[in-house]
N, C-alpha and C positions, 0 to 999 in steps of 0.2 A: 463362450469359451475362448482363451488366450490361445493364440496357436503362436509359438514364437518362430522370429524370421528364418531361423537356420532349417527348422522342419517344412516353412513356406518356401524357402530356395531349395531345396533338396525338393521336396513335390515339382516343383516346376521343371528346376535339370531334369527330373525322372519323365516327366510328361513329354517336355520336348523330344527327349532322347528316344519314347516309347511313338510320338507321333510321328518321328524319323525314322527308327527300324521300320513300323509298319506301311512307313511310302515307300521305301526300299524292300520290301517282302510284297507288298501288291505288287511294285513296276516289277522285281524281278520276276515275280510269278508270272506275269502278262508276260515279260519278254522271252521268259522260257515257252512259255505255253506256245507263242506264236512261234519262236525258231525251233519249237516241238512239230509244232503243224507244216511250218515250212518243209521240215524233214520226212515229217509222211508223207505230202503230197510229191515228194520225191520220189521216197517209194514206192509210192503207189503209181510216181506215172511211169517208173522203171517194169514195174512188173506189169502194166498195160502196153507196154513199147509195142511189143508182138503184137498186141489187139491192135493195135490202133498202126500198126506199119500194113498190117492185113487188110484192114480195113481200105488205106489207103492205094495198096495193091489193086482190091476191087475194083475202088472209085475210077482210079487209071484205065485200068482194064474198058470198065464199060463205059465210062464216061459222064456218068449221073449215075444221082444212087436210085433209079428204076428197078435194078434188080434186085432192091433189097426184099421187095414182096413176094419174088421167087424162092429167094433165100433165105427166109425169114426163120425156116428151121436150122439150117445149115450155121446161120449169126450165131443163133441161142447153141447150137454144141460149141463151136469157138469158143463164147462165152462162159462158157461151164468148163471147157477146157482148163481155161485161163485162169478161174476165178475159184475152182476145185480143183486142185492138183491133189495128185494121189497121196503126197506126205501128209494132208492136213485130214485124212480119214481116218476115223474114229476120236477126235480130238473133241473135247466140250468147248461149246458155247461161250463166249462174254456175258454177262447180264446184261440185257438190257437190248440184244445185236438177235433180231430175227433167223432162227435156225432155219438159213437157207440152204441148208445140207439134205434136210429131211425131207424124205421120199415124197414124193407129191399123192394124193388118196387114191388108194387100189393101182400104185406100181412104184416100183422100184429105182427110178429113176432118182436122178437130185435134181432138185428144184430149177426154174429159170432164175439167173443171181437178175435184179432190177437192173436196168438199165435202157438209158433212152440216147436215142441220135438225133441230130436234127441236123439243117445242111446250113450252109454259110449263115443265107436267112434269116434263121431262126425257124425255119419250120420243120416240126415233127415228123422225122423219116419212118421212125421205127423204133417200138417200144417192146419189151418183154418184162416182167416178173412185176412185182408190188412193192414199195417202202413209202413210207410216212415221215423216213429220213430227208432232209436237205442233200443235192445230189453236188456234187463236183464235176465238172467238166474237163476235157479234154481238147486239145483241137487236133484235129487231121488234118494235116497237110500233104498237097501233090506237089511237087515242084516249086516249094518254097512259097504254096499259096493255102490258102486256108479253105477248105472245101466244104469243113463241117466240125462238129463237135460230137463226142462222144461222154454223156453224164450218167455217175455211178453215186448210189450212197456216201456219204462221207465217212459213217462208220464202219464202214468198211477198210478203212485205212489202218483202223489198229488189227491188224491183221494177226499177229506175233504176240502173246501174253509177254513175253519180254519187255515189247514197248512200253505197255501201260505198269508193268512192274519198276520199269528206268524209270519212268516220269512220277508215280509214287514213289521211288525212291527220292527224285531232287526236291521233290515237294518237301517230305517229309526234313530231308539236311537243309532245306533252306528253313525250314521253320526251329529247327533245333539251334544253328545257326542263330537266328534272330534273337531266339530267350538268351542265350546265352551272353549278346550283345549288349541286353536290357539287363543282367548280372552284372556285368562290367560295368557296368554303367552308372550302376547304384550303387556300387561299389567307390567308384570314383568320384559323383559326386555327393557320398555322405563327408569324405573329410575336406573337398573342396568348398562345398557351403559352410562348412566350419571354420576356412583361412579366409574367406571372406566376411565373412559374421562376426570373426575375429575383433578387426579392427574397429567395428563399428558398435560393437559391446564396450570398447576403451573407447571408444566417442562419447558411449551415452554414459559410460561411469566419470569420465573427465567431464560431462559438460554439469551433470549434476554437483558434484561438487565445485565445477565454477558456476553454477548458481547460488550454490552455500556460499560464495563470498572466497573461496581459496582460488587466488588467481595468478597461482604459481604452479600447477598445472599445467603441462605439456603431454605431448603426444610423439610418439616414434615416427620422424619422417623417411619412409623405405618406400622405395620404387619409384613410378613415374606416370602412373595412374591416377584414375579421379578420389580412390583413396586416399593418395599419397597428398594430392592439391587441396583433400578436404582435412588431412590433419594439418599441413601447414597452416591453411588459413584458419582452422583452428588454433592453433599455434600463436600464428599472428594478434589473434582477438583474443585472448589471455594476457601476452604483451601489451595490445591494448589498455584492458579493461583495467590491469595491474597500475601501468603510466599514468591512467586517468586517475586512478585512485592518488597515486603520489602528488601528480601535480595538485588533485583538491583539496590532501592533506596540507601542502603545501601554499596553496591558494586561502585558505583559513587560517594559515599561520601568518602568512605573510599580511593579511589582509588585517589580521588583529594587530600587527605590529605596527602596521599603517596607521592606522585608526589612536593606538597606545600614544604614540611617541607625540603627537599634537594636543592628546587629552590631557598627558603627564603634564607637557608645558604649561599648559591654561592653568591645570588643576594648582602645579606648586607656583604661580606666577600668584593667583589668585588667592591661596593661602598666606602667601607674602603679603599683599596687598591686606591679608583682615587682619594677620597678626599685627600689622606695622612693620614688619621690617622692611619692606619699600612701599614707597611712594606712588601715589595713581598721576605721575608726569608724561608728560608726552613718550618719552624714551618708553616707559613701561610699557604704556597703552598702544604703540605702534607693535611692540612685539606680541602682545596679547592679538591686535587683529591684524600679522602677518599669518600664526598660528591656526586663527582662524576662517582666514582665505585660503590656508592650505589644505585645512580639513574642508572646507566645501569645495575645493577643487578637486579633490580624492573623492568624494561623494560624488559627486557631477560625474567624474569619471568612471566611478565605477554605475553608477545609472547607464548611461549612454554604452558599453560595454555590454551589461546586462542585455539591456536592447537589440546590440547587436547580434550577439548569441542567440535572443529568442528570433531572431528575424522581423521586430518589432520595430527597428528606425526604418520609418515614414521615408519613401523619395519620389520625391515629382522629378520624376524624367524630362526633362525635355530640349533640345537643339540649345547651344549658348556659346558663349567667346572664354576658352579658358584662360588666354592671356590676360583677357580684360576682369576676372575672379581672380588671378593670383597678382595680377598687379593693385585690386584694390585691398587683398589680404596684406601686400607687402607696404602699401599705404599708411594704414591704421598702424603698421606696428613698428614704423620705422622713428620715430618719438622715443619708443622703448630704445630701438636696435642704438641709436645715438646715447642712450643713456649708460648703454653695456657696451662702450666703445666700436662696436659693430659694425663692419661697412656690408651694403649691399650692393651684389650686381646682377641686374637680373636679361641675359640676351635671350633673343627671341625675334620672329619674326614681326614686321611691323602690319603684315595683315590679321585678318581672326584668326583663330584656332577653335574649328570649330568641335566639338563633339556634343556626345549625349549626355547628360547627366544631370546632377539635382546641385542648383547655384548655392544652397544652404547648408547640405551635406560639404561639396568639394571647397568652399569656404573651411571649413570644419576642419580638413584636411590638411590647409595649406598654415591654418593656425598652430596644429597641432604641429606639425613640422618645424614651423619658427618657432613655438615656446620649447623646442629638443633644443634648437637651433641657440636661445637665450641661454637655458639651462644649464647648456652643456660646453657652451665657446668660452674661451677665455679672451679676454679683450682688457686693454688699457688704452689711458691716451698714448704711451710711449708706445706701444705695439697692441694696437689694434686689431681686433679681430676680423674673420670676412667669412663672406657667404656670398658662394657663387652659384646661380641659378639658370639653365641653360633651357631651351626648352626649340625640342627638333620637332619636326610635320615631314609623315611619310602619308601615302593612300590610304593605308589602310590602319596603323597607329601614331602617339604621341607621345613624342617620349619627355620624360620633364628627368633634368640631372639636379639633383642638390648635392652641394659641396660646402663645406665649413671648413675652419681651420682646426688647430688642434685648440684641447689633445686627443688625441686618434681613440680610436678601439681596439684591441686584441685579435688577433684571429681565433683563437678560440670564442668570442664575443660574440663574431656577426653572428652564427647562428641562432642566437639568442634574444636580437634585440626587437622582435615583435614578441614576444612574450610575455605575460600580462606580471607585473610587477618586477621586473627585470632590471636591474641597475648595475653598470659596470663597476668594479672595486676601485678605488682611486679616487682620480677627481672629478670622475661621474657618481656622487655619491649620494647619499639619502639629504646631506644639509644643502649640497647649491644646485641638487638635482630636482626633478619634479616626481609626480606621483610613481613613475614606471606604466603605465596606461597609456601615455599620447600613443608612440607607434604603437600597440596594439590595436586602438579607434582606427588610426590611421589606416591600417590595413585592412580592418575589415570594412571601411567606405570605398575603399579602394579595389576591393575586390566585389562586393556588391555592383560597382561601375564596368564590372568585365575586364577589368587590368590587375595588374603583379609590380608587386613591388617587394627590392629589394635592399640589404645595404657591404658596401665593398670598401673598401682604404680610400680613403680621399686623396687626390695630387698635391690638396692644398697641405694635410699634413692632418687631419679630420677626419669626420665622417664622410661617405658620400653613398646619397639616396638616390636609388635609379626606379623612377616611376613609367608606367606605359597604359595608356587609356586608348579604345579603340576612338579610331578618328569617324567623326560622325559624317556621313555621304550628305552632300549638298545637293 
């Protein structure tokens, strides 16, 4: 059987609050019960004052209690004095309290009441009457000294029907008290398991229909509880799941137009080419395989990409010189950088630079940076373009600066420019730009290496790329 959570928090509120009264109905009953008994044994040792100041009297007198075997009748009348006073005649019995009233067999007397003495000691002076009750003691004192003990029943202390009337009466209000606390109580938490339950019913009806796919779904953020922090981030993971959906609606689109615009060219270059309306000359056939170096550089791109995503690119780790990887990246590609008017400057320290990382990956990296670097500079012989490369050693990281010249990026742009197909409008465009993919590679090598990479305005009037790689401990 289903029990649903609002009847399971409501049972529990009710349990706890029923296991709470009832600790608070035991301790009070104990601590009444004792500052009950405390209070008879008050009275009781008031109404023994006389016995026991008497008693003490004797002790003085003779000096030891020797004469108590003399007087051993004389005790027992004192004791019956004290213990039968004339008001309590004719009165009934307690249940359960020995009718020490009753004449003793064949005379008329009243009973000897139980009681025993014994001296400092502990030994037994003098005893009278019978009980099977637990006795109470007294002490007797001479002169501020303890001489002996004087022990009576303890039932004997409810002396008064009154008493035991008072104390079933607080019994009785504390227990009435208590149910009534246990009403309150379920009273209060049947609608408070229901503001709790609340939100967590719009939890589970939001999260189901953001399983159906509607992930426009939200939830009310009130308060500042763990409610409150689970509809947010609920909340959050809606936004989520929504963005991702856009971006891969968007990632499909982008990705077919990718794909389109190099097939379109082949396609009608190549229909030219059967109709006859142009010629298979050099001119053609360089544009046919410019067309299709672009499309395997977009394939390649989005491969390695792919990879990256699944956590799939391969890196051998290990200790190396990163100066000496970005100076032989900038080696191989300064042929090209001369061809795109391009000047390079790369400062740096002239010792290593050492860190951790994979020589074929951060290659990768520093490629992909130069072909933005190609793509996106403008350069002539008359004014030529530049790229400046700065690269700092601190203990504990390494910071590498890349600068180009213009033209610059937008500020609404940087945050955009690791984004996987992302090209800025203008003269960063689909014809003298490249796939949109390198900084996206680029950052995910780079964060796989345990550094952050960013990009901000260049001085020079360009881009500028701020790289930071942990520096590796020699």
């Amino acid at each position: 059987m289903r029990i649903r959570l609002r009847y399971k928090l409501f049972a529990l509120l009710l349990l706890a609050n029923a296991a709470l009264a009832s600790a608070i109905l035991y301790a009070n009953s104990r601590a009444f019960s004792d500052s009950f008994d405390t209070y008879l044994n008050q009275v009781q040792y008031r109404r023994l004052s006389p016995l026991l100041d008497r008693l003490a009297d004797e002790y003085r007198r003779e000096g030891s209690w020797d004469f108590v075997d003399d007087r051993a009748e004389h005790l027992a009348r004192i004791g019956r004095r004290f213990f039968w006073p004339e008001h309590r005649r004719g009165r009934s019995e307690r249940p359960g309290e020995p009718d020490y009233r009753r004449a003793r067999q064949g005379s008329g007397d009243k009973p000897d009441p139980p009681m025993q003495l014994r001296s400092a000691s502990g030994e037994l002076v003098w005893r009278i009457g019978a009980s099977d009750k637990a006795l109470s003691w007294y002490a007797i004192e001479v002169d501020g000294e303890a001489v002996g003990e004087l022990g009576v029943p303890r039932n004997l202390r409810l002396m008064h029907e009154f008493d035991q009337v008072f104390a079933e009466q607080q019994r009785r209000q504390l227990f009435w008290i208590t149910l009534i606390a246990l009403s309150l109580a379920a009273a209060i938490a049947i609608p408070f398991a229901a503001a709790i339950v609340r939100p967590i019913s719009r939890l589970q009806g939001a999260s189901a229909r953001l399983a159906a796919g509607d992930y426009s779904q939200r939830l009310p953020e009130q308060g500042r509880d763990e409610l409150a922090d689970l509809a947010r981030d609920f909340n959050h993971l809606a936004a989520a799941l929504a963005d991702n959906l856009s971006a891969r609606q968007r990632w499909v689109a982008d990705i077919s137009h990718e794909l389109r615009t190099p097939v379109a060219v082949l396609q009608a270059e190549l229909e030219a080419l059967r109709d006859g309306i142009s010629r298979p000359d050099p001119e053609t056939l360089n544009s046919l395989h410019q067309e299709i170096l672009r499309l395997g550089r977009l394939i390649g791109d989005l491969h390695e990409l792919s990879l990256a995503d699944a956590g799939a690119l391969s890196y051998r780790m290990h200790s190396l010189d990163l100066m000496a990887v970005l100076r032989q990246a900038l080696e191989h590609a300064r042929p090209l950088m001369a061809q795109r008017c391009i000047s390079c400057t790369l400062k740096g320290p002239d010792t290593a630079v050492p860190v951790r990382g994979d020589n074929e990956r951060l290659t990768q990296l520093f490629n992909n940076l130069i072909r933005n670097t190609l793509d996106y500079t403008e350069g002539s012989a008359e004014q030529p373009g530049t790229l400046v490369i700065e690269v700092q050693v601190t203990p504990e990281q390494v910071w590498v600066s890349w600068q180009d010249s213009p033209p610059g990026v937008p500020d609404e742009a940087l945050s955009h420019l690791f984004e996987r197909l992302y090209r800025v409008d203008g003269s960063r465009d689909r014809a003298s730009g490249g796939s949109g993919l390198g900084l996206a590679i680029a950052r995910e090598i780079v964060h796989a290496h345990g550094g952050e990479i960013r990009a901000t305005h260049s001085p020079l009037g360009g881009l500028a790329l701020r790289l930071t790689l942990p520096a590796a401990r020699v």
